[in-house]
ZAMARGU-4260 file (C-alpha; in steps of 0.2 Angstrom, whole numbers, plus 5000, padded with zeros to 4 digits):
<rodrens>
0) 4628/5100/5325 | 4614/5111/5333 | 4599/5113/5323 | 4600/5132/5324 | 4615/5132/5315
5) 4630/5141/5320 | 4643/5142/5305 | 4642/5155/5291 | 4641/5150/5273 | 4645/5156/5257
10) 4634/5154/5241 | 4630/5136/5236 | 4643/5132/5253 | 4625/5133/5260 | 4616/5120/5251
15) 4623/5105/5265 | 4612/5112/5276 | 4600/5101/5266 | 4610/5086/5274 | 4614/5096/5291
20) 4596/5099/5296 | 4589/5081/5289 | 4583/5076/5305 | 4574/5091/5306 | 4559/5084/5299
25) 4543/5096/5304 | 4554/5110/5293 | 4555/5099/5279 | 4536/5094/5277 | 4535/5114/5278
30) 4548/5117/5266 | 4540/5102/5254 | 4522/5113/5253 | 4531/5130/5253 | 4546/5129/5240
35) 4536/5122/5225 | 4521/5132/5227 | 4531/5148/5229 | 4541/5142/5212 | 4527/5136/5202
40) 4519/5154/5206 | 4532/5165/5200 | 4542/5153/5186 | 4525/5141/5181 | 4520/5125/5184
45) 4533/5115/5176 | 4547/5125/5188 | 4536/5120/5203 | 4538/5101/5199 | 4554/5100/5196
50) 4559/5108/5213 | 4547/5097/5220 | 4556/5081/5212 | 4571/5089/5218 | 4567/5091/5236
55) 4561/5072/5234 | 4578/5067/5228 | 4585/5077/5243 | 4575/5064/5256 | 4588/5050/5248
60) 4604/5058/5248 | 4616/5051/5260 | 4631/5061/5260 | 4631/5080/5256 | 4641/5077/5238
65) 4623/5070/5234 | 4615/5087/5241 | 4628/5096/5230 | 4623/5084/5215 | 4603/5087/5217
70) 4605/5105/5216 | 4617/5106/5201 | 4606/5094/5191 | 4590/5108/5197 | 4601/5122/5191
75) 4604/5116/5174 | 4588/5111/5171 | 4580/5128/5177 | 4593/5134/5163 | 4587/5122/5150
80) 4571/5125/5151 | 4571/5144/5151 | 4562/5147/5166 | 4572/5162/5173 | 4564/5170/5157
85) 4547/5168/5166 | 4552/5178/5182 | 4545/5198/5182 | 4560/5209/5178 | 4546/5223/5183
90) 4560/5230/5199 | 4548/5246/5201 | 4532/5235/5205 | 4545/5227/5218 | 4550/5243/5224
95) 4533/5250/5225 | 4529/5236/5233 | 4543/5238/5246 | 4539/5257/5247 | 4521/5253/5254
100) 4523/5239/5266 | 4540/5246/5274 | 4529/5264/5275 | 4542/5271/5266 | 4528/5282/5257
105) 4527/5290/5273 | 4546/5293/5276 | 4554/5312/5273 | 4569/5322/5275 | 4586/5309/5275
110) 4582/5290/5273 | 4598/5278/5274 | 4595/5262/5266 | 4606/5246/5273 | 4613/5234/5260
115) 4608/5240/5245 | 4623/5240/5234 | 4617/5249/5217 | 4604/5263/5225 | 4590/5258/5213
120) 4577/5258/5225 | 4584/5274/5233 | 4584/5281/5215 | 4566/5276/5214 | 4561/5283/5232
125) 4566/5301/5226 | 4555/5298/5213 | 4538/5295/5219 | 4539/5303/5237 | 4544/5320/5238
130) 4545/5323/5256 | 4560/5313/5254 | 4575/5324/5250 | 4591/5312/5252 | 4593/5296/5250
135) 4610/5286/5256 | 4613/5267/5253 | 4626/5258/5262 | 4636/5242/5260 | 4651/5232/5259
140) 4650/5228/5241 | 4658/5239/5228 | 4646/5239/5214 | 4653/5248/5197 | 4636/5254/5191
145) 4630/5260/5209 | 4618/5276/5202 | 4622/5292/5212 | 4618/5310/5210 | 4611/5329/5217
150) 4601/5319/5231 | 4608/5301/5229 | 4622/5294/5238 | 4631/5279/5243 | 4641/5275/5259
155) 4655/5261/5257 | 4657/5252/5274 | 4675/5248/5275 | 4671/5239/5293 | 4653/5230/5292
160) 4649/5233/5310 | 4649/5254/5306 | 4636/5265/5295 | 4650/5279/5289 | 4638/5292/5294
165) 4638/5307/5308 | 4629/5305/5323 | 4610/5313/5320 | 4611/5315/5303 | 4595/5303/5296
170) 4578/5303/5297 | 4574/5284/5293 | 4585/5270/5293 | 4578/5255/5283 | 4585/5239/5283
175) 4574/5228/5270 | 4578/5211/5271 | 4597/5212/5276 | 4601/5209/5294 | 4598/5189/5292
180) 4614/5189/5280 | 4623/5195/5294 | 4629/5189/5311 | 4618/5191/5324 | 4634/5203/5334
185) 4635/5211/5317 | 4615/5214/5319 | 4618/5220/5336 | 4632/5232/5331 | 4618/5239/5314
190) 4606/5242/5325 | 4615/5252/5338 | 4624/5263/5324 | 4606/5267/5317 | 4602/5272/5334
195) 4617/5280/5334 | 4615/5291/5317 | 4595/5294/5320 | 4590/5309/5321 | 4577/5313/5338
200) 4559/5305/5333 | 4567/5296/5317 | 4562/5280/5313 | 4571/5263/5310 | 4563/5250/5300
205) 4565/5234/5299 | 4557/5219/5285 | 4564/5202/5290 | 4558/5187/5286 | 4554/5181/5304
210) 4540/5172/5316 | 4527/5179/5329 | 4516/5170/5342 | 4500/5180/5332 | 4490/5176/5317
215) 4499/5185/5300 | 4490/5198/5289 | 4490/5181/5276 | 4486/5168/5289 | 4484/5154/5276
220) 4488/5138/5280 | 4505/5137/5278 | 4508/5151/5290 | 4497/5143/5300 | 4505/5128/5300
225) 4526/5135/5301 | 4514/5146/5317 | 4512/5129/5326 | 4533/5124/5321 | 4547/5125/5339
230) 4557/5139/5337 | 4571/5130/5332 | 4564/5123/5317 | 4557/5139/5312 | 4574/5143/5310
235) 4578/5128/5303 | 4563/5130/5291 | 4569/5149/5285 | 4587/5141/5285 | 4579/5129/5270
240) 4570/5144/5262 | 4582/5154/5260 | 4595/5141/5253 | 4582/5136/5240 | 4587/5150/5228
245) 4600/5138/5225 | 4588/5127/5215 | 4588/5142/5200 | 4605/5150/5202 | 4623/5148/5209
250) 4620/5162/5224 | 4635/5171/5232 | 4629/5179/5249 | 4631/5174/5265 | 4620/5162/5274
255) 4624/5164/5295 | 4605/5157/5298 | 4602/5171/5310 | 4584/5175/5310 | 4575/5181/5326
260) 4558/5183/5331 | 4549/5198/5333 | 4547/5199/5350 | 4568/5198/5349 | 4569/5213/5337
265) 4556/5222/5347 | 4568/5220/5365 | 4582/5225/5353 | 4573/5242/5348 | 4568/5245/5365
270) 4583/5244/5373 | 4590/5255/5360 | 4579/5268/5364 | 4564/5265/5354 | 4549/5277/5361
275) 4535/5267/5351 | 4535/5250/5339 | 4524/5246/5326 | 4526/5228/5322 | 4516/5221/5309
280) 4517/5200/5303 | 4512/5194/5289 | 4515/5176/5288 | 4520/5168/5269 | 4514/5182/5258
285) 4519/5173/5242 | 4525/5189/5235 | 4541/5185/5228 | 4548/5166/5222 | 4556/5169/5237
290) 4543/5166/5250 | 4549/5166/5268 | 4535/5173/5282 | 4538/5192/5283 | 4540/5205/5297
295) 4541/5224/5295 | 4544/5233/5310 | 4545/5252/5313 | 4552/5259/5329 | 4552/5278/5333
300) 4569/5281/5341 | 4570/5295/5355
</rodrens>
């Protein structure tokens, strides 16, 4: 078993790589300073302790049955004590949120946005910026309540390696926190197809949660400390973040553990065709219960 881990899980599949990556262990004193803070933030003290007890119980179990056990028992006490109730359901603070640090306030014309199912934060883009004029989202899911209309479409991939769109037609394409639920070929073959459908001067924009040799935007200690972490167990450590939703909720996406670094994106871009990059590390920002180290890279396409 390598410890950048080279199987694809589904949903709470994914919870063994608590047992998979136990010998891992400068990941997990990460993992044991960053989950419960980023839990108590978000859903209140009480939450933040009983992941903590949780991620205690973790360091005993033998067998991945016991992993499975610990995070059941975590879910149905989330449940019974209410503290999903305690998370924002404000989506247009997240949005604008999104907006500002993707520079999506800046963005115009056609902006394609990959792997959002239900066009809500397209929706919302029309809203507040009006230099955009079109918004298409993309993905694989089908979602029955996906909001569409004069300016707002949605793309269904039928093959998730292509963006059903023509060549030249957008003007930004954002992928915002995505491309680590997908292979890193299936990465590959995205990027190339925003290329492919970028208009000349377009941009594509990438948020990923992700590592650089720099200090980020919030260099607290924790980024600080995951800063000083090999590269394979920053990818053991995001591996572990990620899975954590799995404390609160039984999650359905697809975990392949395919992060890369920023200087990997930014050879990516550049051998695309990228005539400038503007890459931009932030570290553990905290915004969100789920608090992996973020990147956001822009790359004007020539």
């Amino acid at each position: 078993m390598s410890a950048i881990l080279e199987e694809t899980y589904l949903g709470v599949e994914a919870q063994r790589i608590y047992y998979d990556l136990r010998k891992r262990t400068a990941a997990f004193d990460l993992i044991r300073e960053v989950v419960p803070v980023t839990y108590a933030l978000h859903a209140g003290p009480d939450a933040g302790r009983l992941v903590g007890a949780s991620l205690e119980r973790l360091e005993a179990c033998a067998s991945i049955e016991e992993v499975e056990a610990v995070f059941a028992d975590c879910r149905a006490s989330w449940d019974e004590a209410g503290f999903g109730a305690r998370l924002t359901t404000d989506k247009e603070g997240a949005w604008h949120r999104s907006l500002l640090v993707g520079g999506l306030d800046r963005a115009h014309g056609h902006v394609v946005d990959m792997g959002n199912h239900n066009n809500g934060f397209g929706d919302y883009l029309l809203r507040v910026n009006p230099s955009v004029e079109h918004v298409t989202g993309v993905d694989h899911r089908n979602d029955p309540n996906v909001l569409t209309g004069d300016h707002l479409d949605f793309a269904h991939q039928d093959d998730v390696t292509k963006i059903p769109l023509d060549d030249d037609s957008a003007d930004t394409v954002a992928f915002r926190v995505s491309l680590h639920h997908w292979t890193k070929p299936v990465q590959e073959a995205l990027l190339a197809e925003g290329a492919r459908i970028m208009r000349p001067g377009g941009e594509i924009l990438i948020v990923e949660d992700s590592w650089a040799d720099r200090p980020g935007l919030t260099d607290n200690a924790l980024t600080q400390q995951y800063r000083e972490l090999s590269d394979e167990d920053k990818v053991a450590a995001l591996s572990l973040i990620d899975v954590a939703s799995c404390f609160m909720k039984e999650e359905t996406v697809a975990y392949p553990m395919s992060y890369r670094s920023a200087a990997e994106w930014e050879s990516m871009l550049t051998a695309l065709g990228a005539t400038s990059i503007d890459s931009t590390y932030w570290g553990f920002t905290m915004f969100t219960i789920y608090g992996a180290p973020m990147l956001v890279i822009r790359a004007v396409m020539g």
